[in-house]
C-alpha positions in Angstrom: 125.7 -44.2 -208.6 126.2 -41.6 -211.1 122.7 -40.3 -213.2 124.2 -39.0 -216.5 127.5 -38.2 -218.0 129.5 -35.0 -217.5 129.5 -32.2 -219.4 132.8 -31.4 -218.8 133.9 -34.9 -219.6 132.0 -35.0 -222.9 133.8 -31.9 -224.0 137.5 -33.8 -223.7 135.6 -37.1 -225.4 134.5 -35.0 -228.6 138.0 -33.8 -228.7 137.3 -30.2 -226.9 139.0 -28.5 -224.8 137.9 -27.8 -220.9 137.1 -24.4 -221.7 134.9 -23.6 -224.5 136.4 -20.6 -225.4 140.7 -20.6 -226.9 143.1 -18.6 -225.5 143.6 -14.9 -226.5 147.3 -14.7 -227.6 149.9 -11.9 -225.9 148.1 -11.7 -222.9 150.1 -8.9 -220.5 151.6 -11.4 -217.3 149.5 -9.3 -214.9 146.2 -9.6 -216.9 146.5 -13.4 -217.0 147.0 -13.3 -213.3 143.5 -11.2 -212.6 141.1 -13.1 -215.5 142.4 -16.3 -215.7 143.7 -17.3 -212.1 141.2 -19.2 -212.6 141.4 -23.1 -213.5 142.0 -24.6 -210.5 140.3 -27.8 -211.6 141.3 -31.1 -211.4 140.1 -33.8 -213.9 140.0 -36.9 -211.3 138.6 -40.2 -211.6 138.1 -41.4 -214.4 138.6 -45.0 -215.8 141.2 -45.7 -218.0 139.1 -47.5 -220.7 139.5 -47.5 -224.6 141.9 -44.4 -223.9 142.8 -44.5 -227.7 140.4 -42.3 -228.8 137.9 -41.6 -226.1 137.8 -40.6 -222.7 135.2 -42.2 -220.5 132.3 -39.7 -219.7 131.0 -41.0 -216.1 131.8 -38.9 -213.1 132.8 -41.0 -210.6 133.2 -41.4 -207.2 136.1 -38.6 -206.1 139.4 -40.0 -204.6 140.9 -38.7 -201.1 142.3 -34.9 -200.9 141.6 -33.9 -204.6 137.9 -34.3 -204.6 137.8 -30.7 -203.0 139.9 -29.1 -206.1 137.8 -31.4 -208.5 133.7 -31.8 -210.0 132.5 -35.5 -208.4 129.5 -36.8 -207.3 128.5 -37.6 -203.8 126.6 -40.3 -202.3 123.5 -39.5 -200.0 125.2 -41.9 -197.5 127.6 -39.5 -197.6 125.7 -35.9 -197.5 123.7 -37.6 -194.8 126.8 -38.1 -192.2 128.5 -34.6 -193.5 125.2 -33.1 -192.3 124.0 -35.6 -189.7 121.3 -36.3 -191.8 120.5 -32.7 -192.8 120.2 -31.2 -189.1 118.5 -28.3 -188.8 121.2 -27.0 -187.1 123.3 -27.0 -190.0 121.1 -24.8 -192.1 123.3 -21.8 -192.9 121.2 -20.2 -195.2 119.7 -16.2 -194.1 117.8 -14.9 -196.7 119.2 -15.8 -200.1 117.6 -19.5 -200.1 114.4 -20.5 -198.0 112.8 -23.8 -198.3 112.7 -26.0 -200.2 116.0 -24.9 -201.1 118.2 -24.9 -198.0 121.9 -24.7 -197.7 123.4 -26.9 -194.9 127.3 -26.9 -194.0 128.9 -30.4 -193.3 132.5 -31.6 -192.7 133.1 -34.3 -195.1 136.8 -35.7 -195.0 138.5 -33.5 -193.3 137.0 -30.6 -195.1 133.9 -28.1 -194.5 131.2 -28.3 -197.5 128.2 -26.2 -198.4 125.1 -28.6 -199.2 122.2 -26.8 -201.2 118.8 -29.5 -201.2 116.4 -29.6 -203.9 113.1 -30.9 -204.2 112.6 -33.5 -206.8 109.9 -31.6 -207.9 112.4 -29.2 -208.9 114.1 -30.9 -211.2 112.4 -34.0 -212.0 114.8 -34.6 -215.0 117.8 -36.1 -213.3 119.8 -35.8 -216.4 119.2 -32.1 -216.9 119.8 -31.5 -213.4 123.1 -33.5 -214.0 123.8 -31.6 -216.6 123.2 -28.4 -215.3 125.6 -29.3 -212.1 128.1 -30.0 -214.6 128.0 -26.8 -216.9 128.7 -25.2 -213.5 130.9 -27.6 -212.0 133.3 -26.5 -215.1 134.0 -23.6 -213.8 137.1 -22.3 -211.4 137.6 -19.2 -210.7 139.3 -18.0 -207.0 136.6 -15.2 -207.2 133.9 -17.9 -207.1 132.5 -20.4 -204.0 133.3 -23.0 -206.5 131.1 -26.0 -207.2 132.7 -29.6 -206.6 129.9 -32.3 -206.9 126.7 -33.1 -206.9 124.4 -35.8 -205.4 121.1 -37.3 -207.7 120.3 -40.7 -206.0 116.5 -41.6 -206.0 114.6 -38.6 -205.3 117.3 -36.1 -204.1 118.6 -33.6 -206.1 121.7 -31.9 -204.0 124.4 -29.5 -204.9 128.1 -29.6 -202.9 130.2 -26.1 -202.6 133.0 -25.3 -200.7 132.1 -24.1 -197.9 133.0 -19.9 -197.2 133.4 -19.6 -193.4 133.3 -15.9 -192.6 130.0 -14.9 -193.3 127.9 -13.0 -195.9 128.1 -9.6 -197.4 124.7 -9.1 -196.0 125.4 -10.5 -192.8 128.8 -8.0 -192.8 126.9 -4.8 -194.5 123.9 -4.9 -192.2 124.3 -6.9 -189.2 127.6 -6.0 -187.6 128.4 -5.8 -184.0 131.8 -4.5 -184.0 132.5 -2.8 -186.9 131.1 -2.0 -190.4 133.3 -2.9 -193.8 135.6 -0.1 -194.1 135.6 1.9 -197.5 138.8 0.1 -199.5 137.1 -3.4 -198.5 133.8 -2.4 -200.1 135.4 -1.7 -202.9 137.8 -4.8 -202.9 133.8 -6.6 -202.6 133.0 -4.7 -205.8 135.7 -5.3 -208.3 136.0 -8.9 -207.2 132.2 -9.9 -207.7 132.7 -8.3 -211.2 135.8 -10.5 -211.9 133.7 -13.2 -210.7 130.8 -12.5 -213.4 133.3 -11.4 -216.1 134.6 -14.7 -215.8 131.6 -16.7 -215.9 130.0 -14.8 -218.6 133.8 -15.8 -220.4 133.1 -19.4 -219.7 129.2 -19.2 -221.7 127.9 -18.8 -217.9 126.4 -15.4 -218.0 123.4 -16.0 -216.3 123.4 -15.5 -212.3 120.2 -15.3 -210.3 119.1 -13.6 -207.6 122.4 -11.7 -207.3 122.5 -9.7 -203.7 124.1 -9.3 -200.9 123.2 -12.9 -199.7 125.3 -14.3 -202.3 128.6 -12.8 -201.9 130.4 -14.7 -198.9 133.9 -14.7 -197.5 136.1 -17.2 -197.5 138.9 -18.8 -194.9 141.1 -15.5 -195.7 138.5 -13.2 -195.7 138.1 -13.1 -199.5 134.6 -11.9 -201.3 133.3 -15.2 -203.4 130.0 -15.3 -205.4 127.9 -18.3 -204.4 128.1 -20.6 -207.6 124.6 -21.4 -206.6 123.4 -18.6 -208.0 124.5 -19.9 -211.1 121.8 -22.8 -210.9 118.0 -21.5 -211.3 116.0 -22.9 -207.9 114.1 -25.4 -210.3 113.9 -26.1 -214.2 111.0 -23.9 -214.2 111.1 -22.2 -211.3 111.5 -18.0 -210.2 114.8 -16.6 -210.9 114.5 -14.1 -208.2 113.0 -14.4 -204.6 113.6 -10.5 -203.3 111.3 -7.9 -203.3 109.8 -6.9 -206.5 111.4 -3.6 -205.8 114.8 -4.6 -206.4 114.2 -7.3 -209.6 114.8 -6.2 -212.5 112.1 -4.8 -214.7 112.3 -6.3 -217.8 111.9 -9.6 -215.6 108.6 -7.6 -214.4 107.6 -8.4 -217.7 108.6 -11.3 -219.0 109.9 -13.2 -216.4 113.0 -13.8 -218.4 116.5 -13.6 -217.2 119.1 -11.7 -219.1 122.6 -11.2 -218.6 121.5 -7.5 -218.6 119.2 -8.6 -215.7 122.4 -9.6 -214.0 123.8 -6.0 -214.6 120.9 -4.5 -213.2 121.4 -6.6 -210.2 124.7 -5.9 -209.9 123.7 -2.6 -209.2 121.6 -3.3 -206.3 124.8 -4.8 -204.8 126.6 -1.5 -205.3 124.2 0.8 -203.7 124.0 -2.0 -200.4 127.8 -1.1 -200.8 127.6 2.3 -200.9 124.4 3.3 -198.2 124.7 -0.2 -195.7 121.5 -0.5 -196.0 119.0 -1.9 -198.6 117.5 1.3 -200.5 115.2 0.5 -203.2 116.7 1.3 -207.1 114.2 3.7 -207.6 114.8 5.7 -204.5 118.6 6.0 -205.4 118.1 6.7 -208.7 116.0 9.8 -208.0 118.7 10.7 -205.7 121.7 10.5 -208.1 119.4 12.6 -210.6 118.8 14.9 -208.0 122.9 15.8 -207.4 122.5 14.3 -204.0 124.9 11.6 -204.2 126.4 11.8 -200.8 123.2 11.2 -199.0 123.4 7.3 -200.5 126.7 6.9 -198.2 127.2 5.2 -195.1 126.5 7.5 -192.3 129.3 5.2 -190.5 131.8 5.9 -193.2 131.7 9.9 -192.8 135.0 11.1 -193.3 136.3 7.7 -194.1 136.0 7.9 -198.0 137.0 9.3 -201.1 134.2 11.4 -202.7 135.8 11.0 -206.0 135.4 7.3 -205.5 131.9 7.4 -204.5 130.9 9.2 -207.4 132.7 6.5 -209.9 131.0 3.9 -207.7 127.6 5.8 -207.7 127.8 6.7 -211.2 128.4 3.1 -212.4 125.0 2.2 -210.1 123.4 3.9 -212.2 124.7 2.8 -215.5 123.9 -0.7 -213.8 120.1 0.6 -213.2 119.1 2.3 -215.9 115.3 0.7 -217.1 116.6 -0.5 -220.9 118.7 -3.5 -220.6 120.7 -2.5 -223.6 122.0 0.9 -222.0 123.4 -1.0 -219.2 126.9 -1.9 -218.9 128.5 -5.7 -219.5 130.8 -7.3 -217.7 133.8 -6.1 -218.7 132.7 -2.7 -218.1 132.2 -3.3 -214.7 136.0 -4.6 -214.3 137.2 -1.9 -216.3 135.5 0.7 -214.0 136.5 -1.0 -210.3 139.7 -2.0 -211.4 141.7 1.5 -210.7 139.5 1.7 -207.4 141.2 -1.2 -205.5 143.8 0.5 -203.8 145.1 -1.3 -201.2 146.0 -4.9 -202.9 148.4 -6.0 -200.4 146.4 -5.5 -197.1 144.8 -8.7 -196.6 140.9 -9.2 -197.0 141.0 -10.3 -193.2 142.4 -7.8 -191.9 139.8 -5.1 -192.9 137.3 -7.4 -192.0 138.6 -7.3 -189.0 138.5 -11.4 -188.3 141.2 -13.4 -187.7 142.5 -15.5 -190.6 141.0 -18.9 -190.9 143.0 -22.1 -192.2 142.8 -26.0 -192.4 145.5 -28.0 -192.2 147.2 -29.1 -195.5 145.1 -32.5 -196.6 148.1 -34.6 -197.4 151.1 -35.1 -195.6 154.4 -34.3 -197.5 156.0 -37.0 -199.1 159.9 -37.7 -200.5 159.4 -36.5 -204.0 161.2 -37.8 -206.9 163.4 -35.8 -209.7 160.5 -34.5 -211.6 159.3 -33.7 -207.8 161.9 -31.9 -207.3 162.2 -29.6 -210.1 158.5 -28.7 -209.8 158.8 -27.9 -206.8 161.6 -25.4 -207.4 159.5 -24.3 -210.5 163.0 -25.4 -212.3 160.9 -25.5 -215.9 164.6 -26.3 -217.0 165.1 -29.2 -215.1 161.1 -30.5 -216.1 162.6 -30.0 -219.9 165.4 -32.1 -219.4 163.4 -35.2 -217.7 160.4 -34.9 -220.6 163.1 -35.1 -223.0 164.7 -38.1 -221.4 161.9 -40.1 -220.5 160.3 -39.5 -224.2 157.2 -41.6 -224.7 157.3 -44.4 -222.1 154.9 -43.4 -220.5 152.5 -43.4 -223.6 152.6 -47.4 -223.8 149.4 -49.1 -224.2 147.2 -46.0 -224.5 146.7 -46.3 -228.3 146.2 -49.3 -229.9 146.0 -48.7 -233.7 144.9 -51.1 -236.2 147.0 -51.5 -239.9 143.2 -50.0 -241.4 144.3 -47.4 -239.3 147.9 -46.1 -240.6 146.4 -43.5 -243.1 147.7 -40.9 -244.8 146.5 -38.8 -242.3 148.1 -41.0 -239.6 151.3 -40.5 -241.0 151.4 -36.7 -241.3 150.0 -36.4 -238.1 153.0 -38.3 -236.6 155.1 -36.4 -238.8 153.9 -33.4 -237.0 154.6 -35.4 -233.6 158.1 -35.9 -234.6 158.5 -32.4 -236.0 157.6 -31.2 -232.4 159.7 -33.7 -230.7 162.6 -32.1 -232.5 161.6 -28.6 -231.4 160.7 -29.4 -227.9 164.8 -31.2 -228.0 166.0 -28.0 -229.2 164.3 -25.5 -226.9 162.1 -23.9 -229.6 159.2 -24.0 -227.8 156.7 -21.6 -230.1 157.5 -24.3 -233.0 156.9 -27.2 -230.4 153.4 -26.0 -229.7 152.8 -25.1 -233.3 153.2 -28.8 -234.4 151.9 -30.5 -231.4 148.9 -28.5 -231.7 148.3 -30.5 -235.4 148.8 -34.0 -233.3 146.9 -32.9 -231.1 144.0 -31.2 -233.3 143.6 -34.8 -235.9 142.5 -36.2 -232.6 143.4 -40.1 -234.2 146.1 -40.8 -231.3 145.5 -39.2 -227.6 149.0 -39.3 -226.0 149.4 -37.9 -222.7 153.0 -37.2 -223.1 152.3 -34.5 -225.7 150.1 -33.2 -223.7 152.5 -33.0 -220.7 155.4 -32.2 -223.2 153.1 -28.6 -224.5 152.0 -27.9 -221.1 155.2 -27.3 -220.0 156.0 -25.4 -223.8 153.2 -22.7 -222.5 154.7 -22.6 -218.9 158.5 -21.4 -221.2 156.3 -19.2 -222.7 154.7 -17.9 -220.2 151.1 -19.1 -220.7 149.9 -21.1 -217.1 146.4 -21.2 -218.0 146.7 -23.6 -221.5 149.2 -25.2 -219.5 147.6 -26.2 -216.7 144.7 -27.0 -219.0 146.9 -29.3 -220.8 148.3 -30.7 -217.6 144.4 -31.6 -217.2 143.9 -33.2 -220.3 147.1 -35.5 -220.1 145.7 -36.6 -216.6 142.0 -37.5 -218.8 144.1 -39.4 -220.7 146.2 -41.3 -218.1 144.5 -40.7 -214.5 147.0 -41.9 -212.2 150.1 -40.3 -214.1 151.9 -38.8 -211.5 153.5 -36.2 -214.9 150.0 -34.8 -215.2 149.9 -33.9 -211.4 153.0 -32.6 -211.5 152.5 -30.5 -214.2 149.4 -28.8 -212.8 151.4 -27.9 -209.9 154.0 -25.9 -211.6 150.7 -24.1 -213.7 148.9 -23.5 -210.5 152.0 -22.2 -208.9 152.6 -20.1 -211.7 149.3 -18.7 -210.8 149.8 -17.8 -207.3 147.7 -20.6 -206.0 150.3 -21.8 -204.1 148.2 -23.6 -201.6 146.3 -25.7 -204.5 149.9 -26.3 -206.1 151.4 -28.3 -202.6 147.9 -30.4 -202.6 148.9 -31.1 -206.2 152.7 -31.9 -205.6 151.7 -34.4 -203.0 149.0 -35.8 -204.7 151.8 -36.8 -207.8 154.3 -38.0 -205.1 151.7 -40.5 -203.3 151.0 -41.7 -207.2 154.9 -42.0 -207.9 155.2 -44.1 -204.3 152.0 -46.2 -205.2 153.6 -47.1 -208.4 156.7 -47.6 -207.1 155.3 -50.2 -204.6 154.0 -52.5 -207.6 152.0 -50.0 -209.7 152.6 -49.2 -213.6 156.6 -48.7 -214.2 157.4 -44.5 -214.9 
């Protein structure tokens, strides 16, 4: 079914990690929380061939409940009957994406999906459209409307999203009926699109086109999301941007090149729709800020409703974002840096300034009995989780390298050397050393054992590092799919990182593995 191989997947066969860039050590807690609340993914599927050394690269078909947290690919059959065989009345897009390239919502078990269709003429490669899903399929970030599959059968080239329920930024800025966005939420809108293209621009994704107000949507809770389709040009070849020439950045004017500086300058035609609720052209506003006349960009419907002083940080950063030489713009970080202090009210809940009630679907799996190592994840007991790893040692590794005598090198041996030098740490609770010497197993790449993976996921977790250890949790589930440890562990990560909701799905998924084994599967 599948066209090409995986990106992602050919990253953990050479060895790589699912992230192309490392860690930045001594991270502060809170900072970790903002930028890297972010990998939510879950490596599913894969077969369990030649697991030695390599990983195999084919994404296939998803199974039940985690496809939605995971990067699969779809069948038409499939995208047909989600969409009832692409209705028109399950076209959702407005005026972000016109046809060819129309976004339809479908229910596909259990859950609601975003559908973008291509023409083939779009992307007559089906390996670099593949390829292109996949770079962005990487990426999970909760600031994002994250890509989970794609479809490439025959002629159609389709894109699958999670589908965000509660409307656009457009839709919310200039089309209200009850009431506009109040002032903190426009701001909450702001900051959050900028974590959104911080992080992609962190992950080698910093190109987004088309960026406006048709691409921010709001999820079940009310959340601002970018549209990952942005990510993805319309065609191979095709226009980056499908707005008025008034708004498009000029250096695309001229070259019809897209830049991350483009992005910027996009960026900043969000923030004036922000600021005014209406679209004003960059020019217009600009001669307006340069005129001193700041306050006649605002929101008539937000008089008296605002800070001034956060206007002007807003307006001022506008016009950093506009200014007509790419390099004098701002980057990413910048932008985060600016909104950050802005955001005000962090525990009043997105829905509740929108003003909509708060959407939620049921939990896709039904709680199961779970099992000691259950247990202790689910009370986030990382002392308990030490004490089972270290009793259970490397059963679990059985059959998943096979090494010939030609094999036992030098190299061989001081690489199990630095196995068993990190065994002896991980006993004794020194878990800096334990990571230090895993790391060198790990790094020769020879052997691929999933129980040091598992066994240094939980060493970052002590020391307080979720994100390389729910990466780790991932990589120990490449290596064995169906190990209920891997699930586990990625449950503890992404409960470490407030994703609480993603961490149950987890924990049930790992309990219906440890009850499917139990029934006549692998012994644990």
């Amino acid at each position: 079914m599948g066209c090409c191989q995986s990106s992602l997947m050919l990253r953990v066969r050479e060895g790589g990690d699912t992230h192309p860039h490392p860690d930045k050590k001594e991270k502060e807690k809170e900072k970790e929380k903002e930028n890297h609340k972010d990998q939510a993914p879950y490596l599913r599927n894969h077969q369990k061939e030649s697991l030695a050394v390599a990983v195999p690269a084919t994404v296939a078909p998803a199974a039940p409940d985690s496809w939605w947290l995971s990067f699969s690919e779809f069948s038409l059959a499939e995208l047909k009957a989600a969409t009832d065989n692409f209705s028109s009345e399950f076209i959702v897009s407005e005026s972000g994406d016109k046809p060819p390239n129309l976004v339809y919502k479908g229910r596909l078990r259990h859950h609601w999906i975003a559908v973008k269709k291509f023409p083939k003429a779009a992307w007559p490669d089906p390996k670099q459209f593949v390829e292109e899903a996949s770079g962005v399929g990487n990426l999970r970030h909760p600031r994002l409307a994250n890509l989970i599959g794609y479809c490439c059968d025959a002629d159609h080239r389709l894109l699958v999203a999670q589908y965000m329920p509660n409307d656009t930024l457009a839709k919310h800025l200039f089309h209200w009926e009850n009431q506009t966005i109040e002032w903190a939420m426009r701001l909450r809108v702001a900051h959050y699109i900028a974590q959104a293209l911080n992080y992609c621009s962190s992950e080698g994704r910093p190109l987004y086109h088309d960026l406006n107000a048709y691409r921010v949507l709001f999820d079940e809770e009310g959340d601002p999301r970018l549209s990952c389709f942005g990510l993805i040009k319309n065609s191979r070849d095709g226009k980056s941007y499908s707005t008025n020439l008034a708004y498009t950045p000029p250096e695309y004017l001229r070259n019809g090149r897209v830049t991350p500086e483009s992005v910027i300058y996009s960026f900043g035609t969000v923030l004036l729709d922000l600021l005014s609720g209406k679209h004003i052209p960059p020019s217009q506003a600009l001669d307006m800020i340069q005129g001193k006349n700041n306050m006649l960009l605002m929101d008539s419907h937000l008089e008296g409703k605002f800070s001034i002083e956060e206007a002007n940080v807003v307006v001022n950063l506008a016009s950093k974002c506009l200014q007509y030489e790419p390099r004098e713009r701002p980057d990413t970080k910048d932008l985060v840096t600016t909104l950050a202090p802005l955001h005000t009210k962090p525990d009043v809940h997105s829905h509740i300034m929108l003003g909509i009630p708060k959407q939620e679907e049921a939990p896709s799996t039904p709680q199961r009995p779970l099992s000691a190592m259950g247990e202790a994840c689910s009370r986030m007991d990382l002392t308990a989780i030490h004490q089972i790893l270290v009793a259970t040692h490397y059963r679990d590794d059985e059959g998943t390298n096979e090494l010939s005598f030609q094999e036992w090198t030098q190299q061989m041996r001081d690489m199990l050397e630095a196995r068993k030098r990190g065994d002896c740490a991980f006993r004794d609770k020194d878990f800096k050393t334990a990571i230090d010497n895993y790391s060198q197993f790990i790094d020769v790449g020879t052997m691929v054992s999933p129980t040091v993976f598992a066994r240094r996921s939980l060493c970052y977790l002590l020391c307080d590092q979720p994100d390389p250890a729910l990466r780790d949790a991932m990589q120990a589930q490449c290596v064995y799919p169906d190990w209920p440890t891997a699930f586990y562990m990625q449950s503890v990560a992404l409960a470490k990182l407030d994703m609480q909701k993603d961490a149950t799905d987890m924990l049930n998924e790992a309990a219906a593995l440890e009850e499917k084994r139990q029934r006549g599967g692998r012994g644990s």
